[in-house]
BAVOKE-172774 format. One record per residue (C-alpha): residue number from 1; residue in three letters; z, x, y. Coordinates in Angstrom, 1 decimal, m for minus. Example, Ala and Ser with C-alpha at 12.3 -4.5 7.8 and 13.67 -1.06 7.14 Angstrom:
  num  residuo      pz      px      py
    1      Ala     7.8    12.3    m4.5
    2      Ser     7.1    13.7    m1.1
//
This chain:
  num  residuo      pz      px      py
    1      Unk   m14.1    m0.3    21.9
    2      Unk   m15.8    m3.9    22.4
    3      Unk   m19.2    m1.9    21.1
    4      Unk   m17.2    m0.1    18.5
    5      Unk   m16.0    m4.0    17.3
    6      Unk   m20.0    m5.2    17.5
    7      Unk   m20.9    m2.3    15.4
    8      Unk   m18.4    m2.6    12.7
    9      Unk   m18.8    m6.3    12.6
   10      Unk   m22.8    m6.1    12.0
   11      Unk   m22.0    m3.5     9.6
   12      Unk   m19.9    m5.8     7.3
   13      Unk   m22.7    m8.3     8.5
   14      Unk   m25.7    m5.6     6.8
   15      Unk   m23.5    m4.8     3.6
   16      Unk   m22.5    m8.4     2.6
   17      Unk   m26.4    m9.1     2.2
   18      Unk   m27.1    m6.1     1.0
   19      Unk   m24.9    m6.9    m1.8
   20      Unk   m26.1   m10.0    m2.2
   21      Unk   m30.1    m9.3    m2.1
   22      Unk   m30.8    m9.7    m5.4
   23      Unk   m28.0   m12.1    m6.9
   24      Unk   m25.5   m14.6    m6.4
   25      Unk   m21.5   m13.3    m6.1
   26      Unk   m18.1   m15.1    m6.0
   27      Unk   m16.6   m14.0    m2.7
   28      Unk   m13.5   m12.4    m4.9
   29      Unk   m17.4   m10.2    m6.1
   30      Unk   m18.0    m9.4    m2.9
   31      Unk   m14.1    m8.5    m2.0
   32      Unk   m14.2    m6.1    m4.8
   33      Unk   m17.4    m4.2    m4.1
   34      Unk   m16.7    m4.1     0.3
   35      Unk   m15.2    m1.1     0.3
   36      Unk   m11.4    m2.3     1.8
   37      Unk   m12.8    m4.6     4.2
   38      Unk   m10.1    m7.0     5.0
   39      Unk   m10.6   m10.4     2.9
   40      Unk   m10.0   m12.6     6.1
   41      Unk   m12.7   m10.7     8.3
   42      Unk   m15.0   m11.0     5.1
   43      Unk   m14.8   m14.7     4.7
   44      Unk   m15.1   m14.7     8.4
   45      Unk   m18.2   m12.7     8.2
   46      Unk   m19.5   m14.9     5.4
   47      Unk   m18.8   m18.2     6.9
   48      Unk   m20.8   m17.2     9.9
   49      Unk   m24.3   m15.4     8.0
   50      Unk   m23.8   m18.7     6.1
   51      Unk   m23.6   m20.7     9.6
   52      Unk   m26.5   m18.8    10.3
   53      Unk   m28.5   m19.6     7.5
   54      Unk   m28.7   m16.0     6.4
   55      Unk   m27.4   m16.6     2.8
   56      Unk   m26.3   m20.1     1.2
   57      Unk   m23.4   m21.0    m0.9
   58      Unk   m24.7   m22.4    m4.3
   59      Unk   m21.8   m24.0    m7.3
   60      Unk   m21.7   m21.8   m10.5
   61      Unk   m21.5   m22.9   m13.6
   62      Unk   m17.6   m22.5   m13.5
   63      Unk   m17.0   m24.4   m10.4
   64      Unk   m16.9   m21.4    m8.3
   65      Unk   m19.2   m21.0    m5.4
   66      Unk   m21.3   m18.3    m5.1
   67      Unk   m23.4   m17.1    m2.1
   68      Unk   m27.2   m15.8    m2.0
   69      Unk   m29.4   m14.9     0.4
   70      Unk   m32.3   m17.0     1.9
   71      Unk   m35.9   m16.8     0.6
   72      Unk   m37.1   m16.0     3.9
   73      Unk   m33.8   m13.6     4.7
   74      Unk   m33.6   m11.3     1.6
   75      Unk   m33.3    m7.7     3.1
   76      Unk   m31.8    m4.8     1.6
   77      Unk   m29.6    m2.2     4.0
   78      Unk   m28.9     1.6     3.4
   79      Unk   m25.9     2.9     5.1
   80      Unk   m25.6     6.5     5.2
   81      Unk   m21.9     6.3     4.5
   82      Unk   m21.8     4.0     1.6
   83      Unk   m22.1     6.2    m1.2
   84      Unk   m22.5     5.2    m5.0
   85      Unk   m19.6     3.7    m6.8
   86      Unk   m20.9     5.9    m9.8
   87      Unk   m19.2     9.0    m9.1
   88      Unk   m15.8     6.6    m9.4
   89      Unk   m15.8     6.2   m13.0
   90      Unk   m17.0     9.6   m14.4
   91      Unk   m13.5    10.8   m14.9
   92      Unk   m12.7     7.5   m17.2
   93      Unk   m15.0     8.9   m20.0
   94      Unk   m12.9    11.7   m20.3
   95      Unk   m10.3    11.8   m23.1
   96      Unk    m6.9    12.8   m21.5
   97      Unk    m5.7    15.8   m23.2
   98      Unk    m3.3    14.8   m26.1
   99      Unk    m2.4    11.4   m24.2
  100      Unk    m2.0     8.3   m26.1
  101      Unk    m3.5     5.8   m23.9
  102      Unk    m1.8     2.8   m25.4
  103      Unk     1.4     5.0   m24.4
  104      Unk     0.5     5.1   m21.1
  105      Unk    m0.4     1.7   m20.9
  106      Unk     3.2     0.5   m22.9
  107      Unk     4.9     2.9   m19.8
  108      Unk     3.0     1.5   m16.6
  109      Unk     3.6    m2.0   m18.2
  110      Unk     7.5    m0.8   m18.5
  111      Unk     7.8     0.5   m15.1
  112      Unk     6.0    m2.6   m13.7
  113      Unk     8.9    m5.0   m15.5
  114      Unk    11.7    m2.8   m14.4
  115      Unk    11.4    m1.5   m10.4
  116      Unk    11.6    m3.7    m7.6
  117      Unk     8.6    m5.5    m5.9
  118      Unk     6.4    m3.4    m3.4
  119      Unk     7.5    m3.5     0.2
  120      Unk     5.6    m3.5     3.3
  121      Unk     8.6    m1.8     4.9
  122      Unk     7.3     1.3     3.0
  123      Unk     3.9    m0.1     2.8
  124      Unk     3.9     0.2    m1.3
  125      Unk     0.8    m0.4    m2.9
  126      Unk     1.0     0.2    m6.5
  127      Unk    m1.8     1.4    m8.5
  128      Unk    m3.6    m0.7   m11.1
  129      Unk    m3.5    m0.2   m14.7
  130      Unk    m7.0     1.3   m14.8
  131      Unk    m6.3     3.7   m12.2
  132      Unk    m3.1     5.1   m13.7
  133      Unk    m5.6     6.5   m16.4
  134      Unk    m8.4     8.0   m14.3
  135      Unk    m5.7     9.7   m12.0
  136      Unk    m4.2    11.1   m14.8
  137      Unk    m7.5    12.1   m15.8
  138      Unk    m8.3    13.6   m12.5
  139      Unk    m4.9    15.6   m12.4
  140      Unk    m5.5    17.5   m15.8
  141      Unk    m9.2    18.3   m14.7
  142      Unk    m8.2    20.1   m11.2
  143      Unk    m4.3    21.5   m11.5
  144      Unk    m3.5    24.3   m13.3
  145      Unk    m1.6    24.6   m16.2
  146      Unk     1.9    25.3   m16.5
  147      Unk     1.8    25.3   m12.6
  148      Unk     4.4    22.0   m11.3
  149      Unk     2.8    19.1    m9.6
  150      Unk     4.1    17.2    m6.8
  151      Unk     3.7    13.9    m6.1
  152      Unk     4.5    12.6    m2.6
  153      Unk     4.6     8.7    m1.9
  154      Unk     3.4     8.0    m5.0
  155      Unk     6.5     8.0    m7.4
  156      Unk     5.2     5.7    m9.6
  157      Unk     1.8     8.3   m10.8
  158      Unk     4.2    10.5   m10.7
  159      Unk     6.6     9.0   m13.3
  160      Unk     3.7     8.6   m15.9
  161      Unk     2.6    11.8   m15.2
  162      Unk     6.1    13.2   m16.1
  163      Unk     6.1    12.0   m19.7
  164      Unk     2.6    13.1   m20.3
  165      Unk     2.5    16.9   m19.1
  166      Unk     4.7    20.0   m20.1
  167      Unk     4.9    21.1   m16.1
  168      Unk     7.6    20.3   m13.7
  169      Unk     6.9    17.4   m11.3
  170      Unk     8.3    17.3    m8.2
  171      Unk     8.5    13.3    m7.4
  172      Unk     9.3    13.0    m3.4
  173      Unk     9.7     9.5    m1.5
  174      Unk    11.8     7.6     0.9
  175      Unk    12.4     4.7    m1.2
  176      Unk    15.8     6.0    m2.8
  177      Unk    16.7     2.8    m4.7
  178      Unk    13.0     2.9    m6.3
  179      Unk    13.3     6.4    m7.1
  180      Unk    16.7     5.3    m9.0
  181      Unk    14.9     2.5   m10.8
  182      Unk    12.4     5.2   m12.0
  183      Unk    14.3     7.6   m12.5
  184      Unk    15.1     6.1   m15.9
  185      Unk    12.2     6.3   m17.0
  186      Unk    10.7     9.7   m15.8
  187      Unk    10.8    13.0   m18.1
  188      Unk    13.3    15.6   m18.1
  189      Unk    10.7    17.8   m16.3
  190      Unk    10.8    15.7   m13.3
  191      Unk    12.9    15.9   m10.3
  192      Unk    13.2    13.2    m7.9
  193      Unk    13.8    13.5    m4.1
  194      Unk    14.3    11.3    m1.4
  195      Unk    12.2    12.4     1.4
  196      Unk    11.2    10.8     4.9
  197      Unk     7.3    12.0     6.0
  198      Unk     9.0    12.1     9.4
  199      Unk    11.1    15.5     8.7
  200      Unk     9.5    18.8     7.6
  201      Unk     9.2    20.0     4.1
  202      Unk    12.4    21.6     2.9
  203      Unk    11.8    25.0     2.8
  204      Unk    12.8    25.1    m0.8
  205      Unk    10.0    23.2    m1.7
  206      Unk     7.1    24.6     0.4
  207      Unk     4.4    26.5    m0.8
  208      Unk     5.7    26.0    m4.9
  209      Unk     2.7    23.3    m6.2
  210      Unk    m0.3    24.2    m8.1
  211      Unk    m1.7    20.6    m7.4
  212      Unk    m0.2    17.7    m4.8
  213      Unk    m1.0    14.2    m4.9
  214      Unk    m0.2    12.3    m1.9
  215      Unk    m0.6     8.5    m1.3
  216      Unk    m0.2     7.8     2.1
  217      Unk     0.6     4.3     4.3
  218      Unk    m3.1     4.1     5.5
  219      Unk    m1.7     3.3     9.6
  220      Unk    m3.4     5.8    11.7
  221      Unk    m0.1     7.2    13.2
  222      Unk     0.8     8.5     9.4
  223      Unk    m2.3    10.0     7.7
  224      Unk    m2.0    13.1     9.3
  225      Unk     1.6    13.9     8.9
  226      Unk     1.3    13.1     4.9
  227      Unk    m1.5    15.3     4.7
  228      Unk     0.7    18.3     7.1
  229      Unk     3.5    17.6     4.2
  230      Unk     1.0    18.3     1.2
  231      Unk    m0.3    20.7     2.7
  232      Unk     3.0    22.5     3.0
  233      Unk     4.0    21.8    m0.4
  234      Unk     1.3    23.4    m1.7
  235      Unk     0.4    26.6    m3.2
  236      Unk    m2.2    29.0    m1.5
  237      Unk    m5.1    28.3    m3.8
  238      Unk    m3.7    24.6    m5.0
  239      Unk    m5.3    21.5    m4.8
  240      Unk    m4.4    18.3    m2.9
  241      Unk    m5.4    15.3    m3.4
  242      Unk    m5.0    12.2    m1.0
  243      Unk    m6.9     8.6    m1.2
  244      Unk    m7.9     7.5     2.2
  245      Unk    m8.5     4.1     3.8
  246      Unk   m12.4     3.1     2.9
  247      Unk   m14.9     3.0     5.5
  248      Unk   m14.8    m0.9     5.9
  249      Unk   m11.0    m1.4     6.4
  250      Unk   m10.9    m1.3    10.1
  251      Unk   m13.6    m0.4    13.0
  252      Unk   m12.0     3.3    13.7
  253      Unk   m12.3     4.6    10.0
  254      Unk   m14.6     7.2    11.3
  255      Unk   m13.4     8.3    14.5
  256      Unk   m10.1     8.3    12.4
  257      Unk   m11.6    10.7     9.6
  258      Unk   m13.1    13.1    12.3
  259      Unk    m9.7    13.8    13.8
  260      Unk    m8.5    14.1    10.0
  261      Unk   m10.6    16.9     8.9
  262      Unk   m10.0    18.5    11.8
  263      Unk    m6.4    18.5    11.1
  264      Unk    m7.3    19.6     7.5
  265      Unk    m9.5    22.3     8.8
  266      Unk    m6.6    23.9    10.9
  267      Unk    m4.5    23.9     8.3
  268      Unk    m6.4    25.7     5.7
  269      Unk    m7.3    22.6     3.6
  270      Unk   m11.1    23.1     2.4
  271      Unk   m12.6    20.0     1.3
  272      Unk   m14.5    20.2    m2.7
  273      Unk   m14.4    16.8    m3.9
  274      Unk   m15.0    13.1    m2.7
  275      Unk   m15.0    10.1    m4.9
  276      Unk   m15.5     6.9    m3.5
  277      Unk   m13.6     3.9    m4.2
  278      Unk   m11.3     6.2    m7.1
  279      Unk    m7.8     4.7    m6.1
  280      Unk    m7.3     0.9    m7.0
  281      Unk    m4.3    m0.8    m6.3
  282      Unk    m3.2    m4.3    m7.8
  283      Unk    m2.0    m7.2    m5.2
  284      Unk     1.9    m7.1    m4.1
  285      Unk     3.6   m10.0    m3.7
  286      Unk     3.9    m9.6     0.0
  287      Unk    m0.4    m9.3     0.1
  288      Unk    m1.0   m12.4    m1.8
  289      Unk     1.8   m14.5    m0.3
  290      Unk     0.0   m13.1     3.5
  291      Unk    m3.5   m14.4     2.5
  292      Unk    m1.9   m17.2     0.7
  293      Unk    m1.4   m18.4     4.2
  294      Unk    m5.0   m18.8     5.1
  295      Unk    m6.0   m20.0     1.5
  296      Unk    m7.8   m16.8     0.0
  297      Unk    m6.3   m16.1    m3.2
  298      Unk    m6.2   m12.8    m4.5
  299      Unk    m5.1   m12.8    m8.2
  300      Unk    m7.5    m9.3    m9.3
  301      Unk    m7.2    m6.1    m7.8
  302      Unk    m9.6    m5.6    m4.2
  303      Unk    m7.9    m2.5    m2.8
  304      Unk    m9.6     0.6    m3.2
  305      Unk    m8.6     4.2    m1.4
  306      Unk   m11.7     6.9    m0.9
  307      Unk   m10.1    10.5    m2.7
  308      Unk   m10.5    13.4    m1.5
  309      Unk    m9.7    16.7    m3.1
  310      Unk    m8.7    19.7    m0.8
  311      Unk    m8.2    23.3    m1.5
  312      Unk    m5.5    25.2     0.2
  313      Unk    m6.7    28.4     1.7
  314      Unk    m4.9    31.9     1.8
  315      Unk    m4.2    31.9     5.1
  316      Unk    m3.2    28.3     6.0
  317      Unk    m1.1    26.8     8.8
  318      Unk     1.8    24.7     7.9
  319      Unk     3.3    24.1    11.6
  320      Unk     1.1    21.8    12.9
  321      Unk     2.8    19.0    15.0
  322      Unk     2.1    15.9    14.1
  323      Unk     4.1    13.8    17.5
  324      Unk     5.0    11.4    15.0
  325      Unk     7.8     8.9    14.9
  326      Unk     7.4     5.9    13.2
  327      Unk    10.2     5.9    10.8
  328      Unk    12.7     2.9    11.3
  329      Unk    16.1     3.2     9.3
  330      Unk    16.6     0.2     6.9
  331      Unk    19.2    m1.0     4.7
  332      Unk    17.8    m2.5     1.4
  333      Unk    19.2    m5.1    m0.8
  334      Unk    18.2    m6.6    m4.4
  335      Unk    18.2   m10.2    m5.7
  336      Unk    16.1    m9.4    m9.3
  337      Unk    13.2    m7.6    m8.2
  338      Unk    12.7    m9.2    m4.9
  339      Unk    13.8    m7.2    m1.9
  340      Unk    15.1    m7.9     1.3
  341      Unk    15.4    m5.0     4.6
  342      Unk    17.2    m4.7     7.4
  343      Unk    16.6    m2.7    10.5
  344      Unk    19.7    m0.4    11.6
  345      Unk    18.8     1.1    15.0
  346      Unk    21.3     0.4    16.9
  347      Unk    20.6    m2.6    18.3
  348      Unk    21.8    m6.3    18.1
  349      Unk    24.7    m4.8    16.0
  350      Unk    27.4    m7.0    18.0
  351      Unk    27.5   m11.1    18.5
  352      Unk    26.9   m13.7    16.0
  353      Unk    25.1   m13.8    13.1
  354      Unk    21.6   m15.2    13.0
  355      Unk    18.3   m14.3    12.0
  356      Unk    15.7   m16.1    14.0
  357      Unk    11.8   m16.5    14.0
  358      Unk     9.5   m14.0    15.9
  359      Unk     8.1   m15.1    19.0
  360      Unk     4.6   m16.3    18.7
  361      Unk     4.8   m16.9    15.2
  362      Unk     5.7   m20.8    14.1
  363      Unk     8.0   m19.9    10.9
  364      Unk     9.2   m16.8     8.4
  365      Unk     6.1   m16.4     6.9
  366      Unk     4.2   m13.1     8.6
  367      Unk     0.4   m14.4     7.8
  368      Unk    m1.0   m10.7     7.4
  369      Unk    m0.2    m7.0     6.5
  370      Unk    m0.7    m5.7     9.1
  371      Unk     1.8    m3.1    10.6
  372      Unk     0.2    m2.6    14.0
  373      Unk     1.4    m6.3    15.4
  374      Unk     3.8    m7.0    17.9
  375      Unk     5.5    m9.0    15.2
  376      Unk     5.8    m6.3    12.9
  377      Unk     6.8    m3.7    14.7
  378      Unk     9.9    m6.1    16.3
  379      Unk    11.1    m7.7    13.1
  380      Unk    14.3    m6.4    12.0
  381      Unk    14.8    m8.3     8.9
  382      Unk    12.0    m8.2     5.9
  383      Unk    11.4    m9.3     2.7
  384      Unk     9.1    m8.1    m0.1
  385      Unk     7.9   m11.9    m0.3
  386      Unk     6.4   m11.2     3.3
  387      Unk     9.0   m12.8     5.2
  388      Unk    10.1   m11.6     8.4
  389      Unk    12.2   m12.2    11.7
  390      Unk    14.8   m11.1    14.5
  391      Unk    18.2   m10.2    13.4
  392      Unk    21.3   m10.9    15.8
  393      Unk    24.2    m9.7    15.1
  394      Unk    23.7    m7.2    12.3
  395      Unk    26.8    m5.7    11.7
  396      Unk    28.2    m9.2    10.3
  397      Unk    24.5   m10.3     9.1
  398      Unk    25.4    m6.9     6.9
  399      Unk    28.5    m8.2     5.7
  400      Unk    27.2   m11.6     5.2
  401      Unk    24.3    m9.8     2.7
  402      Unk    26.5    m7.7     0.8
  403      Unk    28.7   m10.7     0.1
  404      Unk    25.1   m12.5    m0.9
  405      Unk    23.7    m9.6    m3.2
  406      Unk    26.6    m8.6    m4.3
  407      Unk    28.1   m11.7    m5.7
  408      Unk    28.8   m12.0    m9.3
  409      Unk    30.2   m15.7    m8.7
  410      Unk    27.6   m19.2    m8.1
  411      Unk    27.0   m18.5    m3.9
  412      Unk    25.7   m21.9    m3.9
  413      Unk    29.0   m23.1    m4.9
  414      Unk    31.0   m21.3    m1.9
  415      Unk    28.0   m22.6     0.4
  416      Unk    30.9   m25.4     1.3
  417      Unk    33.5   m23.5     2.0
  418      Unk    31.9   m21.7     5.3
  419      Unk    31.2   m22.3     8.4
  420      Unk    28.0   m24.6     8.7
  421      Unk    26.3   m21.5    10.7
  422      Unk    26.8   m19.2     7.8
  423      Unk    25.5   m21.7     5.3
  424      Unk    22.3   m21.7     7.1
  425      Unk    21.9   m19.0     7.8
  426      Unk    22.7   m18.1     3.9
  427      Unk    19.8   m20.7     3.4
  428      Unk    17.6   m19.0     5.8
  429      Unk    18.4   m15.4     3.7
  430      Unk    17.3   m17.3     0.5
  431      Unk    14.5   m18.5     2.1
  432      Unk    13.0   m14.9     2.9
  433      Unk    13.2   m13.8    m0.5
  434      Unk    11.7   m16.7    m2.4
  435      Unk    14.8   m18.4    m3.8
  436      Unk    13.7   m22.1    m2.8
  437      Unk    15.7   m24.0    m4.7
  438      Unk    18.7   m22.3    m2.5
  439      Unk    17.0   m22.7     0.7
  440      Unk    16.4   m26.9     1.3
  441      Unk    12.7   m25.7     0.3
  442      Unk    12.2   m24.8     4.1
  443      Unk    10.3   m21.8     5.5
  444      Unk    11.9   m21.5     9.4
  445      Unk    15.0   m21.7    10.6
//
């Protein structure tokens, strides 16, 4: 593993002067051409070729620093898995068949205004503007007509997709109060289901789709059991499609891709496309807020997903086991757009109230996004700002949030009339979501 770490390290090492070998980038350049590396280890890796005098940081013109390489260190590296970035935009040229692109662009703008933020309890990445229009693209060139689509985990391509085909869509996540928000604004050719990965595919729906996109969480534990349930929702002879984790997002990518394509192999899934860096996804609010933490700003879209484009064979096997349980019950909660979770699993339900920080961490604030952390995976309480702690007490913390997200009255004005506990911890709850003027501008509890 240690030599697995090395490797991957000196590979981000390699690419970043590659990149750089024969001009000067930003390091939010760099971000967006490094292939989902993480923007902390990149300005890590940058901070140390610059410590070693491998490149140089130089002021722009704009006040921005840029970085190039050293006279006496310009080198160029080839890497047999980065492959060209060209094959990513060959599907924009096309003209989407009788698609008004500034209607497509008044919709995504629509459905951006109107559902709730992204939430790293589902881990929801939306997609950007631009990508909307090249998966669309994509979709017409490889389903077949009149056959319906299904889209699973990624309700929101889904949703544009519905006002722009004459096809059923099938539109299956486990977010139900986002499929409700979207539900206004999908076709009446779509149908929405809420749908956990964790269960099989109802039989009603297996083997029906001509094509199948599938957006994924990109933690190890899920990729395979997304790609088992697109598999089983598609037709023999359909397509499905599913944007991976780039090779530079974490050290395993490809020990993690091996055991993939084996699981694609066994069930029938022949692989006839890849396009590199196709899927882009614009920054939540819980990213930006993370890496606010340790002063990188991300204000343009850096996350890319690899696509790959499967065909479902005759003869395929839809009963793999995937040994997966990773799916945590939540109750969800609204203020505006901003969301808060909390955990139901039958524990801490009884005692008092109170919502405390997780050990090792010094306030709210979780500084990554991470879901493999011993943090994460014990919080009980999140919020789409990137918030998250311990509950205690959750059956009355659940009363005490319905009363708060439910209110039609001023709750700062009934603040006063409680028990000093509840008022801070009603301070804490605003807190989490972003309210600061409610919250004594504090962060921790």
């Amino acid at each position: 593993m240690d030599r697995l770490c090395v490797s991957y390290k000196e590979s981000v090492f390699s690419h970043i002067t590659s990149l750089l070998s024969n001009r000067s980038l930003t390091f939010q350049q760099v971000l967006r051409n490094s292939y989902n590396c993480d923007p902390a280890t990149l300005k890590e890796a940058i901070d140390t070729l610059v410590s070693r005098r491998d490149i140089i940081p130089v002021d722009s013109m704009n006040g921005e620093i840029s970085y190039q390489p050293t006279k006496n260190h310009i080198r160029v590296s080839s890497h047999c898995f980065f492959k060209s970035r060209s094959s990513s935009y060959a599907l924009t040229e096309q003209v989407l068949p009788s698609v008004d692109s500034r209607f497509v662009e008044d919709l995504v703008k629509a459905m951006g205004e109107s559902i709730p933020e992204a939430s790293p309890v589902y881990s929801q990445w939306w997609f950007s503007s631009r990508s909307y229009h090249r998966l669309l693209a994509l979709i017409f060139r490889y389903r077949t007509p009149k056959t319906p689509t299904a889209f699973l985990a990624c309700p929101t391509l889904g949703t544009i997709f519905s006002n722009v085909t004459d096809s059923p869509v099938q539109i299956l996540d486990v977010d139900k109060i986002l499929l409700t928000k979207l539900s206004f604004l999908c076709s009446p050719l779509a149908t929405m289901t809420e749908y956990d990965a964790a269960a099989n595919v109802p039989s009603s729906l297996r083997s029906r789709f001509g094509f199948v996109f599938v957006d994924p969480p990109w933690s190890r534990s899920q990729l395979e059991t997304f790609l088992v349930r697109a598999a089983a929702l598609a037709l023999p002879g359909g397509q499905v499609a599913i944007s991976l984790p780039p090779v530079l997002t974490r050290p395993f990518v490809f020990s993690e891709r091996e055991k993939f394509f084996d699981v694609a192999q066994r069930l029938g899934l022949h692989l006839t496309t890849v396009l590199p860096s196709f899927t882009e996804y614009s920054v939540p609010d819980f990213e930006r807020e993370a890496y606010q933490q340790i002063r990188l700003s991300l204000d343009k879209p850096w996350r890319t997903g690899d696509l790959f484009v499967f065909t479902k064979g005759t003869s395929s096997s839809i009963d793999i086991d995937t040994r997966t349980s990773f799916t945590s019950k939540w109750d969800q909660y609204l203020w505006g757009r901003r969301r808060l979770f909390l955990k139901r699993d039958n524990s801490c339900e009884t005692g008092a109230p109170a919502v405390s920080v997780m050990p090792g961490m010094k306030d709210l604030m979780y500084n990554s996004t991470s879901s493999r952390s011993k943090s994460w995976l014990e919080a009980s309480i999140v919020s789409s700002r990137n918030y998250i702690a311990h509950a205690q007490g959750r059956k009355e913390v659940t009363s005490l949030l319905g009363n708060i997200f439910n209110s039609t009255g001023n709750t700062q004005d009934k603040f006063n009339t409680e028990p000093h506990s509840f008022i801070e911890l009603k301070k804490t709850i605003f807190s989490m979501i972003g309210i600061s003027n409610r919250a004594n501008n504090h962060r921790g509890v």
